[in-house]
C-alpha positions in Angstrom: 6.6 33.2 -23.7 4.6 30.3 -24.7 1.4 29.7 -26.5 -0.8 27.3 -28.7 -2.0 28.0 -31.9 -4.9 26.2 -33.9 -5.0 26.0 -37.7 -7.7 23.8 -38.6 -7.0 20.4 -37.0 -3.1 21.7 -36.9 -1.8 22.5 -33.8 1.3 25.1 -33.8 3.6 25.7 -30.8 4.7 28.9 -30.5 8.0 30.1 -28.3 8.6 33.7 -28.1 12.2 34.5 -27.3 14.8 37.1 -27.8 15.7 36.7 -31.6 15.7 38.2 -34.9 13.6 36.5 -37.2 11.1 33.9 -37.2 11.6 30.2 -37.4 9.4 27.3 -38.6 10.3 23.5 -37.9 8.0 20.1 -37.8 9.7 17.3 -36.1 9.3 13.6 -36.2 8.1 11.5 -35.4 4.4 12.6 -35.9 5.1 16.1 -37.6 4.9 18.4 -34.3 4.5 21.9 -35.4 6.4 24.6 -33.6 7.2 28.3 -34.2 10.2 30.3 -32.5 9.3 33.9 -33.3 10.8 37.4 -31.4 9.6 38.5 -28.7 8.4 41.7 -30.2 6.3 40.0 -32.9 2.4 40.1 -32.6 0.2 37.0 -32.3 -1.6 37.8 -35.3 1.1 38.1 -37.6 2.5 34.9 -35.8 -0.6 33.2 -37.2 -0.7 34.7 -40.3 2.6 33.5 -40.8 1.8 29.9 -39.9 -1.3 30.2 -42.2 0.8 31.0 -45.3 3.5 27.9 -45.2 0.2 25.7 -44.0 0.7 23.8 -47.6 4.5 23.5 -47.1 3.4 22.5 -43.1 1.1 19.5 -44.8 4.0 18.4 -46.7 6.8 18.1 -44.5 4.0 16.3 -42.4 3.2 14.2 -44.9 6.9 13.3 -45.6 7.9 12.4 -41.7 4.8 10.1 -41.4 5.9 8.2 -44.4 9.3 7.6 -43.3 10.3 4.5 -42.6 12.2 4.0 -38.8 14.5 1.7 -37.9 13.7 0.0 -34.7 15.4 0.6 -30.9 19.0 -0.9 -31.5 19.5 -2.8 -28.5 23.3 -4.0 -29.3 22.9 -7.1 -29.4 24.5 -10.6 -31.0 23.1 -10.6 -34.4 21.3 -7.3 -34.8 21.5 -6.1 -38.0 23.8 -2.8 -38.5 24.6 -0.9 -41.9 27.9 0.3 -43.4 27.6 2.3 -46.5 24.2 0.7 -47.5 25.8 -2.9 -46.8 23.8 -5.0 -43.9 26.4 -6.5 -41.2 25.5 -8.9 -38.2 27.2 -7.6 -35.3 29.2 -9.8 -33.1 30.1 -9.4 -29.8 33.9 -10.3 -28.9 34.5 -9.2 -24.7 37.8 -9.1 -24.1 39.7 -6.8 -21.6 41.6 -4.6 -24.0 40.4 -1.3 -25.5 37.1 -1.3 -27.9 37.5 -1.7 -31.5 35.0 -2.5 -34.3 35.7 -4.5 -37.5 34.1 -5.4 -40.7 34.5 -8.8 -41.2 32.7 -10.2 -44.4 29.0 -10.4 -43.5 29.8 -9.4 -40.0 30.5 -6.0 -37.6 33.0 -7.3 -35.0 32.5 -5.1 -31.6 35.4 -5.8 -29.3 34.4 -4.5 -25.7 35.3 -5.1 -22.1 33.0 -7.1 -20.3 31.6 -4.6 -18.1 30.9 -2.6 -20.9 26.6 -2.0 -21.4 24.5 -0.9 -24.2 24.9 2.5 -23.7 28.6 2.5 -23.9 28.4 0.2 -26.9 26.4 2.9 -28.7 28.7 5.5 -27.9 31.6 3.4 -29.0 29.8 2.2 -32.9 29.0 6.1 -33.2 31.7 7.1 -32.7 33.1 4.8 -34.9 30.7 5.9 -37.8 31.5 9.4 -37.6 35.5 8.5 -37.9 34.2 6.3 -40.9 32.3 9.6 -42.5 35.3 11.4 -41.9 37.5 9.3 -43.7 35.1 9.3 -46.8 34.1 12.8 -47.3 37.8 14.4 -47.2 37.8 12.6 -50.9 34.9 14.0 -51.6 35.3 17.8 -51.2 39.1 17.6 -52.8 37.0 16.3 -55.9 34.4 19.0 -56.0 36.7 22.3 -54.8 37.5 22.7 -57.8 34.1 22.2 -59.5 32.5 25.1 -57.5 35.9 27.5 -57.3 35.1 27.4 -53.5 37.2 26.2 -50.4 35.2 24.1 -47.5 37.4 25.4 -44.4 35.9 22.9 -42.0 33.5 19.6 -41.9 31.8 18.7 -38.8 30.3 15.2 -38.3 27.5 14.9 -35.6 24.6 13.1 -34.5 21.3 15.1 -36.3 18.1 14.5 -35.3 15.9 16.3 -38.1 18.8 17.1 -40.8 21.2 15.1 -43.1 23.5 18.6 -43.2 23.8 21.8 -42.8 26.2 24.7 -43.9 27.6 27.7 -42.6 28.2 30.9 -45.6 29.9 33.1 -43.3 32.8 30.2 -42.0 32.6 27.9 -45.4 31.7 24.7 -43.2 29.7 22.0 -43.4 28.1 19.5 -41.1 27.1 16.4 -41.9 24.9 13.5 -40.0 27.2 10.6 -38.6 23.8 8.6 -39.9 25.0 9.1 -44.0 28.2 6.3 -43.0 25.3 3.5 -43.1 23.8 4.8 -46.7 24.8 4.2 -49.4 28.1 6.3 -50.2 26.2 8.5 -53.1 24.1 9.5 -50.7 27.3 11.1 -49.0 28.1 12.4 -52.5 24.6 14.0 -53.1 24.7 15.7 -49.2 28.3 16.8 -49.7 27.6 18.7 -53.2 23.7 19.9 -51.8 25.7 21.7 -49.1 28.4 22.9 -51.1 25.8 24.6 -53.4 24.4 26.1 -50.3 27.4 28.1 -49.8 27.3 29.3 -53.5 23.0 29.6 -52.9 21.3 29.8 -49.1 18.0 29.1 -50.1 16.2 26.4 -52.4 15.2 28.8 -55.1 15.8 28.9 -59.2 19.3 29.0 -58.9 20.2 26.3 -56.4 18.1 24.0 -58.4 20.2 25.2 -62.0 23.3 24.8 -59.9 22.3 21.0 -58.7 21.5 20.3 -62.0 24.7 21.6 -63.9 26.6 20.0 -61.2 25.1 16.8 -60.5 22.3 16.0 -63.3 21.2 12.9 -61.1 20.7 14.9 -57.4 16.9 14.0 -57.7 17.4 10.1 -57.9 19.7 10.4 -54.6 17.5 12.6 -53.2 15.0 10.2 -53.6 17.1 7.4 -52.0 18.1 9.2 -48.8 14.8 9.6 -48.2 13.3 6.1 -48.9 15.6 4.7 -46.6 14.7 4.0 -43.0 15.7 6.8 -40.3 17.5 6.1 -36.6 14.8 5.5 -34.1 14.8 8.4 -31.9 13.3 9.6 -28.1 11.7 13.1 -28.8 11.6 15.6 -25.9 10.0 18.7 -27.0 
């Protein structure tokens, strides 16, 4: 079941479905508010809900709006692309023989059959990025293991829309957006540790922040980074 809610000149989309607890999201681009609450769960504690995290709702809104966005990528001869924070030109080499991409000095070499069209040429860079990010963050986690006295049992890399990671308590896995291969690499570092911490600590409370502190005194400055940097343009359906 579906409804609308109306908190001031905030609008809240609310989906009643068959699950536990209640969950609150605001997506980008312009800070769309929606609600997924249980099916048994009144419409006035629904709204009393969303009028208690209205001050954390203004926030996140405030933070998508300022977010910079990078522009449609249309694959294209010299359209800028980023490796680990570094700006390449791409370059595009057809050629019948399987696709390949290489860094080349100032330039990202894309090797590609003729036939080959934008869509496939996205397909082929991502996944390209997320065998990049996989190579980087095995490193990574050997380095901090033994930090936390923890074991990560498995790392997933995949396109995210509204996240730059996720865990998972009960399996000890993380998953990590393919977008972290074109930041700079201690923003990898900060998202790595951040989830690792989560596994220790779910929620953002007095001891995450104690542990993120002990662990990595400078998490705020990359914090900080990650989120100044521009975001992949994305097509919302809601």
């Amino acid at each position: 079941m579906a409804m609308t809610l109306k908190l001031g000149y905030i609008t809240v989309d609310v989906v009643q479905k068959d699950i536990k607890n209640v969950h609150l999201s605001v997506y980008p681009p312009a800070g769309k508010v929606r609600i997924s609450a249980p099916l048994r769960m009144k419409v006035e504690t629904i709204r009393v809900f969303a009028a208690s995290k209205l001050g954390w709702i203004k926030e996140q809104q405030k933070k998508i709006t300022r977010q910079d966005r990078e522009s449609p990528r249309e694959y294209i001869e010299r359209e800028s692309h980023y490796v680990w924070g570094r700006r390449y030109l791409l370059r595009i080499v057809e050629q019948e023989s399987p696709p390949q991409v290489q860094l080349r000095h100032n330039k990202m070499i894309l090797q590609v059959r003729p036939t080959i069209g934008r869509e496939r040429r996205r397909e082929i860079l991502d996944e390209w990025y997320r065998g990049q990010l996989r190579v980087a963050v095995q490193p990574i986690i050997a380095k901090w293991e033994p930090l936390f006295g923890i074991q990560v049992e498995r790392v997933f890399v995949q396109r995210m829309k509204t996240k730059w990671g996720s865990c998972s308590r009960r399996s000890a896995s993380i998953r990590l957006n393919t977008d972290l291969a074109k930041k700079p690499p201690e923003c990898l570092e900060y998202m790595v540790v951040h989830e690792m911490v989560h596994i220790l600590e779910p929620t953002h409370n007095a001891r995450f922040m104690a542990l993120m502190d002990r662990l990595m005194p400078n998490w705020r400055f990359y914090r900080q980074l990650l989120n100044r940097l521009p975001v992949r343009h994305e097509t919302w359906d809601y």
